[in-house]
C-alpha positions as CSV (number, residue, x, y, z in Angstrom):
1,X,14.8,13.7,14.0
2,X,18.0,11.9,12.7
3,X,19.6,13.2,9.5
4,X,20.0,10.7,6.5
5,X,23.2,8.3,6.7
6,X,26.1,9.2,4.4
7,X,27.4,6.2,2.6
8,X,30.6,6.5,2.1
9,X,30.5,3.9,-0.8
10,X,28.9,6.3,-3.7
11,X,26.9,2.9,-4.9
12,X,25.1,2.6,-1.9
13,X,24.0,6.4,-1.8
14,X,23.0,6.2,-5.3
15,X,20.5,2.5,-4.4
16,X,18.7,4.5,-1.8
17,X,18.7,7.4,-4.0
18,X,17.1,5.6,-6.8
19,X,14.4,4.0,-4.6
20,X,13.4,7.3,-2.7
21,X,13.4,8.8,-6.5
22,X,10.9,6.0,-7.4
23,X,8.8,5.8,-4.5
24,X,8.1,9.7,-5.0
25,X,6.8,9.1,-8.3
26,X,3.5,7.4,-6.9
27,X,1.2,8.5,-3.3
28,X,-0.6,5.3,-2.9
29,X,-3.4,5.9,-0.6
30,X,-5.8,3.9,1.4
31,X,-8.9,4.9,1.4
32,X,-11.4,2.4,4.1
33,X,-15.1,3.5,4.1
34,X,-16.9,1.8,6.9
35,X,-21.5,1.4,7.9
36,X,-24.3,0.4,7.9
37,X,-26.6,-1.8,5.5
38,X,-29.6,-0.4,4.7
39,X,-31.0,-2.9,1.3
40,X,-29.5,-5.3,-0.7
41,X,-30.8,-5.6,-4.4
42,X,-30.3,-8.2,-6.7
43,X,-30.6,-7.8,-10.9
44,X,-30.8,-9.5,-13.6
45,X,-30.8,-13.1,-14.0
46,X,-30.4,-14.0,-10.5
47,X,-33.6,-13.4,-8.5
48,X,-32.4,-13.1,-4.9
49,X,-29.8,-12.1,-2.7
50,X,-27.4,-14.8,-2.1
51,X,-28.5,-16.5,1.4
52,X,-24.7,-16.0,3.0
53,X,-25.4,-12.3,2.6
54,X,-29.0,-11.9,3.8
55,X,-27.9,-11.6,7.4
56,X,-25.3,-8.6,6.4
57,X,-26.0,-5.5,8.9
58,X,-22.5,-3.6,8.4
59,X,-20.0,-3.2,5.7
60,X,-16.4,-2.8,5.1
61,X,-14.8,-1.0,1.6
62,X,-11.2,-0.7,1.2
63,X,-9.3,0.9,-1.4
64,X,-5.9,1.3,-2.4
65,X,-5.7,4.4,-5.0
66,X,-2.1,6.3,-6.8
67,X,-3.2,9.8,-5.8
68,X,-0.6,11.2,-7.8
69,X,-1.8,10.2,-11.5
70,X,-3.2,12.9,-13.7
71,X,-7.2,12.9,-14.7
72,X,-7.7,11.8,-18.1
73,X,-10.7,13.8,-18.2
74,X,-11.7,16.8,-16.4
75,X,-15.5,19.1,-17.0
76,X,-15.7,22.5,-15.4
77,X,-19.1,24.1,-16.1
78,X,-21.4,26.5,-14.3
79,X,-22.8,24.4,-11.9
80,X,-20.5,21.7,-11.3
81,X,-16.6,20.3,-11.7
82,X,-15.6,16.5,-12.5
83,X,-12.7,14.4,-12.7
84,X,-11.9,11.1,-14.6
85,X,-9.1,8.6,-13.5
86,X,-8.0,5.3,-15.1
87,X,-6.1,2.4,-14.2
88,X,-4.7,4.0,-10.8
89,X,-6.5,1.5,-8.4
90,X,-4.6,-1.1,-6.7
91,X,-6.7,-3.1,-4.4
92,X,-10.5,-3.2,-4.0
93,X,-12.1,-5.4,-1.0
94,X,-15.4,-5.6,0.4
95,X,-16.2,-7.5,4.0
96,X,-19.8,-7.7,5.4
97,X,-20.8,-8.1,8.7
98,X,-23.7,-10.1,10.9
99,X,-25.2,-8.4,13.4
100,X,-23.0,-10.3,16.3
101,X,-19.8,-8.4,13.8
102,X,-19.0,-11.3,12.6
103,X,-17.1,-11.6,8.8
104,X,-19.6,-13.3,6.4
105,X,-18.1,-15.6,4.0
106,X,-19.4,-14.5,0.8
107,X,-20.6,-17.3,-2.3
108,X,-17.7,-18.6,-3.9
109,X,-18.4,-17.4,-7.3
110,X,-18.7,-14.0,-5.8
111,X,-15.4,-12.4,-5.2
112,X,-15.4,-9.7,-2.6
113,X,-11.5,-8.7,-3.4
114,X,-9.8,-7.4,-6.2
115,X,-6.2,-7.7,-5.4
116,X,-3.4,-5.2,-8.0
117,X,-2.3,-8.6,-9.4
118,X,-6.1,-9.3,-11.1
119,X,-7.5,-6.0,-12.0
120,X,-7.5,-4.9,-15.6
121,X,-9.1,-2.2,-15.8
122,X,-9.8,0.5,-13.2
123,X,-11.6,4.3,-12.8
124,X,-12.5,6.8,-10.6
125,X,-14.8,9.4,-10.8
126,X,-15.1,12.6,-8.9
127,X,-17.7,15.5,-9.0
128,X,-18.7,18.2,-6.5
129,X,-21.1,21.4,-7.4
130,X,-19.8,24.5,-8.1
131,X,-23.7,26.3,-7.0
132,X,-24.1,24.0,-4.4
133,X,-22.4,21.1,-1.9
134,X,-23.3,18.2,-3.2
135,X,-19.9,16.0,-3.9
136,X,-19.4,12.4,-4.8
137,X,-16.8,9.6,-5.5
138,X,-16.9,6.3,-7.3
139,X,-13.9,3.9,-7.3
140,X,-14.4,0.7,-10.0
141,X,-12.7,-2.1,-11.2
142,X,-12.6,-5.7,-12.7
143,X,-10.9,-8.6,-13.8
144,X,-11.4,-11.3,-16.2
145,X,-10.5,-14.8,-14.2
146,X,-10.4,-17.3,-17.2
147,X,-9.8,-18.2,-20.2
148,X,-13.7,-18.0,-20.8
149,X,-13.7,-14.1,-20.1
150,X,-15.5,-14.8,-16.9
151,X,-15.0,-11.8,-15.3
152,X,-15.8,-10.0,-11.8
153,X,-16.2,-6.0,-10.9
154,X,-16.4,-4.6,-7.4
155,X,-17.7,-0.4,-7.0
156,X,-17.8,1.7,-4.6
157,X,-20.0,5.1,-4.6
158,X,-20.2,7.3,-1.5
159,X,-22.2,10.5,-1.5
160,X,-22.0,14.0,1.3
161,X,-26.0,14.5,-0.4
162,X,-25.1,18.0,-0.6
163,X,-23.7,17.9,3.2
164,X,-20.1,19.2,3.7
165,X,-17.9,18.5,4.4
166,X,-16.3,15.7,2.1
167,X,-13.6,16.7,0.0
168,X,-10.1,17.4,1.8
169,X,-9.3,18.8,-1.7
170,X,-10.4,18.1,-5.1
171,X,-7.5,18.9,-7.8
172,X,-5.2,18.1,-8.4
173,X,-6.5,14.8,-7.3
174,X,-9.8,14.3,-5.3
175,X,-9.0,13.1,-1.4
176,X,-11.9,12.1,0.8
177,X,-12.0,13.9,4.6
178,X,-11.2,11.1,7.2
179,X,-13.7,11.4,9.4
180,X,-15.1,8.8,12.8
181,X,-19.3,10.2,12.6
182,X,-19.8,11.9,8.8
183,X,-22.6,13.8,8.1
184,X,-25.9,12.2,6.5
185,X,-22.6,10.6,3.9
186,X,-24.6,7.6,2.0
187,X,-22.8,4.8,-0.2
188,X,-24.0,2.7,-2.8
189,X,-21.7,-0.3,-4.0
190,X,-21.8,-3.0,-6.8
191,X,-20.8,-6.8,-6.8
192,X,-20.7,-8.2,-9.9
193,X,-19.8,-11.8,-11.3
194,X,-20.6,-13.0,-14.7
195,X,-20.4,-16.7,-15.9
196,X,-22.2,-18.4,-18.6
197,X,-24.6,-19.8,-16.6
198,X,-27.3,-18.5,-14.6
199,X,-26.3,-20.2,-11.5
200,X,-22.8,-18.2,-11.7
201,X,-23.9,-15.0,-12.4
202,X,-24.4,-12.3,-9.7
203,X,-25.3,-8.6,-10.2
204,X,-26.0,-6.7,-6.6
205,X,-26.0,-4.0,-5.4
206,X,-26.2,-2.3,-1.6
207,X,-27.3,1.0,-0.1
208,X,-25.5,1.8,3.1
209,X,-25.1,4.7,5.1
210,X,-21.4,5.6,6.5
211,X,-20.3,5.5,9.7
212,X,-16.4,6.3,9.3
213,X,-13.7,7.1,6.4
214,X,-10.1,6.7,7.0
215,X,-7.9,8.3,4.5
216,X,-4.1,7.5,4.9
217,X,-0.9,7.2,2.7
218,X,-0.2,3.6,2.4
219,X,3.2,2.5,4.9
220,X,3.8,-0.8,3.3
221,X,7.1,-2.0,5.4
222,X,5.0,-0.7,8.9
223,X,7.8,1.1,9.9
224,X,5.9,4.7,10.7
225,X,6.8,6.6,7.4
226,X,4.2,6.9,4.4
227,X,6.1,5.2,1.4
228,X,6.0,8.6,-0.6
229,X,8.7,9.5,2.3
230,X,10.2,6.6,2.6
231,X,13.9,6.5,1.0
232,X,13.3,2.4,2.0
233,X,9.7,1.3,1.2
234,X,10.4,-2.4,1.9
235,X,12.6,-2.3,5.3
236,X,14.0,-5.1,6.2
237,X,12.2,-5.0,10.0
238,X,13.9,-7.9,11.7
239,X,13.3,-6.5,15.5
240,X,17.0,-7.1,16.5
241,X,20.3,-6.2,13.3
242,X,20.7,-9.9,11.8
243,X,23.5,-10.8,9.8
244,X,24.2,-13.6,7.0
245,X,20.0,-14.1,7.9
246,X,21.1,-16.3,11.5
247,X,23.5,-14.3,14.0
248,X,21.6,-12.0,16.2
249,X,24.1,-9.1,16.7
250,X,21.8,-8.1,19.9
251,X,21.0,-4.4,18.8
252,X,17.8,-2.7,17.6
253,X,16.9,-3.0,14.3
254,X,16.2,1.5,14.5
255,X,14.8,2.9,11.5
256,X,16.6,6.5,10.7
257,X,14.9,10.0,9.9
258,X,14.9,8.3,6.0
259,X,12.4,5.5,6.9
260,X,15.7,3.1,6.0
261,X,16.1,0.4,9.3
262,X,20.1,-0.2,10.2
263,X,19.4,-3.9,8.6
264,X,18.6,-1.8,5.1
265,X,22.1,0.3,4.9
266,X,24.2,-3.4,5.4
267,X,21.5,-4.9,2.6
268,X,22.9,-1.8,0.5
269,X,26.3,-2.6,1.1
270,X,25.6,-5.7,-0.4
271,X,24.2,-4.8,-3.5
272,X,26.6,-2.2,-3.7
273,X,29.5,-5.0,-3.7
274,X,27.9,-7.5,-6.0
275,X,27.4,-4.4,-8.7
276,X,30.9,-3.9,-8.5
277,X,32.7,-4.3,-11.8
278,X,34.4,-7.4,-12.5
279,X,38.2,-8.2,-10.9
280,X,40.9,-6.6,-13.2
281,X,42.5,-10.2,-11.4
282,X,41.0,-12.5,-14.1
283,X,40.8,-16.1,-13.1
284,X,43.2,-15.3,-10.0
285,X,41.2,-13.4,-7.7
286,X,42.6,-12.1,-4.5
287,X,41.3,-14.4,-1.3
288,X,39.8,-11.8,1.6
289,X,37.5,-13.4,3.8
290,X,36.1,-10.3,6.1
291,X,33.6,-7.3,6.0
292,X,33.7,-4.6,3.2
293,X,34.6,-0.8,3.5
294,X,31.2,0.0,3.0
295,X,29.5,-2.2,5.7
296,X,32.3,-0.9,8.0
297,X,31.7,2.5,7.8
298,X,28.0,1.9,8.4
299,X,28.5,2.0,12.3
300,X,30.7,5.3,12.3
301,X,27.6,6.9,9.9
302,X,25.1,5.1,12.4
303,X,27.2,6.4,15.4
304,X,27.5,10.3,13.8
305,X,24.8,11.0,13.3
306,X,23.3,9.5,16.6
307,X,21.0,6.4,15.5
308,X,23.4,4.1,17.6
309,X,26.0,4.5,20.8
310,X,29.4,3.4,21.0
311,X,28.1,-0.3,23.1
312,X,25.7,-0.6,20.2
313,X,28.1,-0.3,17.5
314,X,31.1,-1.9,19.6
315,X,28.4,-5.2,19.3
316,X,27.2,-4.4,15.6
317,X,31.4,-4.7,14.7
318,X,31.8,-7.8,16.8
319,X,28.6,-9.3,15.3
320,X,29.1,-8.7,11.7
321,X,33.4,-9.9,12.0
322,X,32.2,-13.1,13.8
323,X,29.4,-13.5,10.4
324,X,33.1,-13.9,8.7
325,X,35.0,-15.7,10.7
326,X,35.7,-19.3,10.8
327,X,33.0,-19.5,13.7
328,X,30.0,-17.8,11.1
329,X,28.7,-19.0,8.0
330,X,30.6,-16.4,5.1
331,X,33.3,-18.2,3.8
């Protein structure tokens, strides 16, 4: 593994220090429950299942959950243990299935996502027995979409029905197993959309039983490192190093042992320079027309500690002087 690059511009360590510092305050975690549909139930005021979702054999739940928030409430007793989160849910999405596995498109006053943007309120329960193995988890959220308070929930519930195992561990926060053929694990979700009218409003709900659970740390940038490690959660991940956003220096965009790519330690250059304070020069300001210290140094760094060779940064040098020069677009 490649060590962390040194800046040798302070600013630039501390802009890399100050995202790694916030991306370790939160563990987002994806949590994508896949199986089968057993019934479909409709309440309330509307009588039936909505026709696009009659043909739905299989099922798809994803959600996106900060695993590092505290429980607001927590019950230990005799028999069992339980857990109480708020407003730590991110993203909540259902897809159905036909039985060719084909998506269905769901009614359009149902809304089978629930994107971090919309929801306003959020929970998440956990409880497994202390006497026995029964364990359970149910994710829930809504939004309101209009001015009317319209509003829509989605819920997910999955059950081990006293089959372990489930639980990878429970406290501080409750993490799910990953697992491709779980044991007799059922799940019960919720779609709900309320309007004034009867037409708009749908309460259903599903029984299902699982045929996979995939528990991973969220990588937002896809570069290979779970933002909670990732001193750069949102890499620039151009393929090839590009500079002034047109000339192709040619070399491998390689992300370091820090998750940051060699595109992200140039963009920190850059903020490094324009937080610079302003010119003891007043309204005569010295004319230089060429790269900083900062980006310069970049290559050595890149070169010491082995992310580069010397043809890779001998190309990186000509590309980023030629992004100055009378032939490139800085001036």
């Amino acid at each position: 593994m490649k060590k962390q690059l040194r800046y040798a511009v302070q600013g630039a360590v501390g802009l890399l220090a100050l995202g790694a510092a916030a991306v370790q305050a939160q563990t987002i975690q994806s949590v994508e429950i896949e199986g089968t549909v057993t019934d479909f139930y409709s309440h309330y005021y509307y009588n039936q299942v909505p026709v696009e979702l009659e043909n739905a054999v299989s099922f798809k739940f994803v959600v996106e959950q900060d695993t590092s928030v505290l429980p607001f409430y927590v019950y230990s007793g005799s028999s069992y243990e339980y857990q109480q989160f708020q407003e730590n849910l991110y993203n909540i999405s259902y897809t159905f299935y036909d039985a060719a596995g084909a998506e269905i498109t769901a009614p359009a006053t149902l809304d089978l996502e629930l994107t971090a943007e919309e929801l306003l309120e959020t929970y998440v329960y956990a409880e497994r027995g202390v006497t026995n193995d029964y364990k359970y988890m149910q994710w829930w959220g809504r939004k309101t979409t209009n001015e009317t308070n319209d509003w829509n929930s989605l819920s997910g519930y999955i059950t081990n029905n006293g089959m372990a195992p489930f639980f990878a561990e429970f406290t501080p926060y409750p993490l799910l197993l990953s697992a491709t053929s779980p044991v007799n694990q059922q799940f019960n979700g919720w779609l709900e959309s309320y309007g004034y009218g009867e037409e708009d409003y749908y309460y259903l709900s599903f029984y299902g039983t699982v045929t996979s659970i995939l528990a991973t740390e969220l990588d937002a940038d896809g570069d290979g490192f779970a933002d909670s490690a990732d001193s750069c959660p949102a890499s620039l991940m151009d393929e090839t190093v590009m500079f002034d956003g047109w000339l192709n220096s040619g070399v491998t965009n390689y992300v370091d042992a820090s998750g940051c790519a060699i595109m992200d330690h140039y963009a920190a250059c850059a903020v490094a320079e324009a937080e610079e304070p302003t010119s003891p020069w007043g309204w005569f300001q010295p004319v230089y027309s060429g790269p900083t210290y900062c980006e310069k140094q970049v290559v050595y760094q890149l070169q010491d500690e082995g992310v580069i060779d010397y043809t890779e940064g001998r190309m990186l040098r000509n590309a980023l002087s030629l992004s100055y020069s009378s032939d490139g677009r800085r001036r």
